[in-house]
C-alpha positions in Angstrom: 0.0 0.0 0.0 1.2 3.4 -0.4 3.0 5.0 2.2 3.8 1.5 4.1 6.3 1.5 6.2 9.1 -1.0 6.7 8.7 -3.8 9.5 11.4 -3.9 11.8 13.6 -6.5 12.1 16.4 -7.1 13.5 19.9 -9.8 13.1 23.2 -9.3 13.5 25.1 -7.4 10.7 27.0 -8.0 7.8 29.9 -5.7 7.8 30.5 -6.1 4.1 28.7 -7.9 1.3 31.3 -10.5 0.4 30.4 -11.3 5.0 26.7 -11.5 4.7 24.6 -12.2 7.3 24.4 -16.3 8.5 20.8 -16.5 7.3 21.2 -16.1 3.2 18.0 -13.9 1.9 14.5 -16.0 2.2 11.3 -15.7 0.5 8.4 -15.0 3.8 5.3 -16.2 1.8 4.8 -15.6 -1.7 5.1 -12.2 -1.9 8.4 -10.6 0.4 11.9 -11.2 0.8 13.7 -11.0 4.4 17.5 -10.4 3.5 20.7 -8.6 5.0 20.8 -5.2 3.9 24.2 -5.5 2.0 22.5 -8.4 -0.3 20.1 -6.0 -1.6 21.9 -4.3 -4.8 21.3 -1.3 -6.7 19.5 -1.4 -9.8 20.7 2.1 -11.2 24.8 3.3 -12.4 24.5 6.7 -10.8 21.6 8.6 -8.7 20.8 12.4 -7.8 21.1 12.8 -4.4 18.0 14.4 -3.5 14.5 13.1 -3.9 10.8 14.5 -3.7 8.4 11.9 -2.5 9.0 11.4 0.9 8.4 15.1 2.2 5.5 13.2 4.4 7.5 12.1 6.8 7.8 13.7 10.2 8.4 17.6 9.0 10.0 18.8 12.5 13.2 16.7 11.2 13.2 18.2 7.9 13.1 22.2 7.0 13.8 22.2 3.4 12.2 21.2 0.6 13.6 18.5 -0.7 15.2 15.9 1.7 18.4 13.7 0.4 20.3 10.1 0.7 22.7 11.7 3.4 20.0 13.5 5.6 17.5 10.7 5.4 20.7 8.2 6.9 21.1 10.3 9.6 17.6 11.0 11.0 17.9 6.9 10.5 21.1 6.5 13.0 20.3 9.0 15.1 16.8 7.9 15.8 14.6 10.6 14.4 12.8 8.7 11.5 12.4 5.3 12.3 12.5 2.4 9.8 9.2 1.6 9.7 8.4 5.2 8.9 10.1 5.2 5.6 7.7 3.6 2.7 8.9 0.1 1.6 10.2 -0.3 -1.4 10.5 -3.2 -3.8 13.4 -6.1 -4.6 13.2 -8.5 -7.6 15.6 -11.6 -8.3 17.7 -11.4 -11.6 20.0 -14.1 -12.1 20.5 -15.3 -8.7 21.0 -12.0 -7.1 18.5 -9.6 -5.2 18.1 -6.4 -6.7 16.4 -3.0 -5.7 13.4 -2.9 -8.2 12.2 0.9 -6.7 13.7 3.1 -4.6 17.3 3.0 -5.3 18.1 6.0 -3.0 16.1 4.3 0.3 18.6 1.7 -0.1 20.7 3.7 -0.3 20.6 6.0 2.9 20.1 2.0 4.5 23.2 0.8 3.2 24.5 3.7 4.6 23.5 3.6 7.8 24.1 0.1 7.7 27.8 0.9 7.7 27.6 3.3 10.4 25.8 1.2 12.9 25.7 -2.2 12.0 24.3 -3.7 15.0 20.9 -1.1 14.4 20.5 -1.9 10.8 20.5 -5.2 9.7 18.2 -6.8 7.3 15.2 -5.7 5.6 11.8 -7.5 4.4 10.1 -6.3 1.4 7.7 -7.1 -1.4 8.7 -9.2 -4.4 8.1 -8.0 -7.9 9.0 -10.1 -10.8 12.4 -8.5 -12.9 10.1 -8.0 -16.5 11.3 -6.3 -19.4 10.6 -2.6 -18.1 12.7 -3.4 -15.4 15.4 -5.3 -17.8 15.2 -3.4 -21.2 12.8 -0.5 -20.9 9.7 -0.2 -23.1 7.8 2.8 -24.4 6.3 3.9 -21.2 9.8 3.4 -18.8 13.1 3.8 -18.8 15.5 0.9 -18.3 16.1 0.3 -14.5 19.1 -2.1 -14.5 21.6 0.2 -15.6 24.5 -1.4 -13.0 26.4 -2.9 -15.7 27.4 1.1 -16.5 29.7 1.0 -13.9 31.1 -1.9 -15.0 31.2 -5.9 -15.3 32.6 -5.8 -11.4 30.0 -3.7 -10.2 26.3 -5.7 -10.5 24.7 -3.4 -8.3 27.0 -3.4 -5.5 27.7 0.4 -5.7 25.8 3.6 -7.1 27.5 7.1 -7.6 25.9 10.4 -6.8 25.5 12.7 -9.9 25.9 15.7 -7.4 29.2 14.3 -6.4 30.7 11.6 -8.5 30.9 9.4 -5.0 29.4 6.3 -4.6 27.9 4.5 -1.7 29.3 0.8 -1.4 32.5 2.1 -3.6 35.6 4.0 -1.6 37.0 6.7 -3.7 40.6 7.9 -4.5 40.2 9.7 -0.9 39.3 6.0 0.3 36.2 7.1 1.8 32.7 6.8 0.1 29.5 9.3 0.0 28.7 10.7 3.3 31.9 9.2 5.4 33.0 12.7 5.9 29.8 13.8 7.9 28.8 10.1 9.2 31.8 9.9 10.9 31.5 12.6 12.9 28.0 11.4 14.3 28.0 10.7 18.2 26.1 7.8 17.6 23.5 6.4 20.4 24.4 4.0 22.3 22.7 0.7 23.7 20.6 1.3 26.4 21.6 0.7 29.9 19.6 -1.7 31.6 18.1 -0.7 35.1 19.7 -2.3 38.0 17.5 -5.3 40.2 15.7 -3.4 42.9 17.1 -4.3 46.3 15.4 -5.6 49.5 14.3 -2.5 51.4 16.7 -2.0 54.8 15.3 -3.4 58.0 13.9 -1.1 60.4 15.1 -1.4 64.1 12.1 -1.8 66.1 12.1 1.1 68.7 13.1 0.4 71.9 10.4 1.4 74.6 10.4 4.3 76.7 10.7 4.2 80.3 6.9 4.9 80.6 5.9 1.8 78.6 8.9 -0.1 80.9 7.6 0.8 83.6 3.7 0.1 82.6 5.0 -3.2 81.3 7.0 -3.9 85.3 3.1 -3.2 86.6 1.4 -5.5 84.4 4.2 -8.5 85.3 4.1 -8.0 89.1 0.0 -8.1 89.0 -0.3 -11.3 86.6 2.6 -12.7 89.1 0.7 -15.3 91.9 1.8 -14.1 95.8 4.9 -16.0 97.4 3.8 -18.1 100.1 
């Protein structure tokens, strides 16, 4: 449905593609994929930046117009747009490898953030669409979607460059850094949450000694209940 969000999961990380996570990419019904984040690939050679559609989400985390790749991956590490707030988009299966049928720059800013905190962003589950010609070759009414193979016979879909740029995310550059490591570095990411201590026993209260009045009151009482010496 439009708008859906993604549902959170969550695995332990893949730090790279080539050391994918345990479970390899499974079909969950008919219709989705689950699969670590890094086995999803990009569809398209090269991407601008910034995108249009998702201006819906949460505007107090967003002031301009147009929101990007980089912004979108940091509202995602720090916390301020959750997962499941960003709408799903779509994989399809093309000779043995999962590729990103829509929404080239969501994966993106999830591969991205992916990098940055692994142990937050981990796999992802989303529908399954069949790789047609549109998607392969491009008819009359669309464009050709896989486009990878522009960057390369190495590259099938494992990185995509940044018109606005020339970086690429899954791709170091001559600096040996790749789109957004400049800025992503510098995040203080959030850490795990500490859990609460196990409350203790309460202290034992002393019970008060008695006063001289209630000794005294007590001595009485004793000496009456007390049968008379013969």
């Amino acid at each position: 449905a439009a708008g859906a969000g993604l549902p959170p999961l969550a695995a332990r990380p893949p730090p790279r593609l080539e050391e994918a996570d345990a479970r390899p990419p499974f079909l969950v019904g008919e219709s989705m994929v689950n699969l670590p984040i890094p086995e999803l690939r990009f569809a398209h050679d090269a991407q601008r930046e910034h995108f249009g559609h998702l201006r819906h989400l949460p505007q107090a985390v967003c002031a301009a117009p147009m929101r990007g790749v980089l912004q979108l991956t940091i509202e995602l590490i720090m916390g301020i747009t959750p997962p499941a707030a960003v709408p799903t988009f779509r994989a399809c299966l093309h000779e043995g490898l999962w590729y990103c049928h829509s929404g080239n720059r969501r994966l993106a800013a999830f591969r991205l953030a992916h990098r940055f905190a692994p142990d937050q962003f981990t796999r992802l589950m989303l529908p399954v669409i069949a790789a047609d010609d549109a998607f392969l070759k491009g008819d009359a009414n669309n464009r050709q979607k896989l486009t990878t193979a522009r960057n390369g016979a190495d590259c099938q879909g494992r990185w995509l460059f940044f018109l606005e740029t020339g970086e690429a995310v899954g791709l170091a550059g001559p600096g040996g850094s790749e789109f957004g490591h400049d800025l992503l570095s510098l995040l203080p990411l959030p850490s795990a949450p500490v859990p609460p201590e196990p409350p203790s026993a309460p202290p034992e209260v002393p019970e008060p000694s008695p006063s001289p009045v209630q000794i005294a009151a007590l001595a009485a009482a004793t000496s009456k209940a007390e049968p008379p010496v013969p």
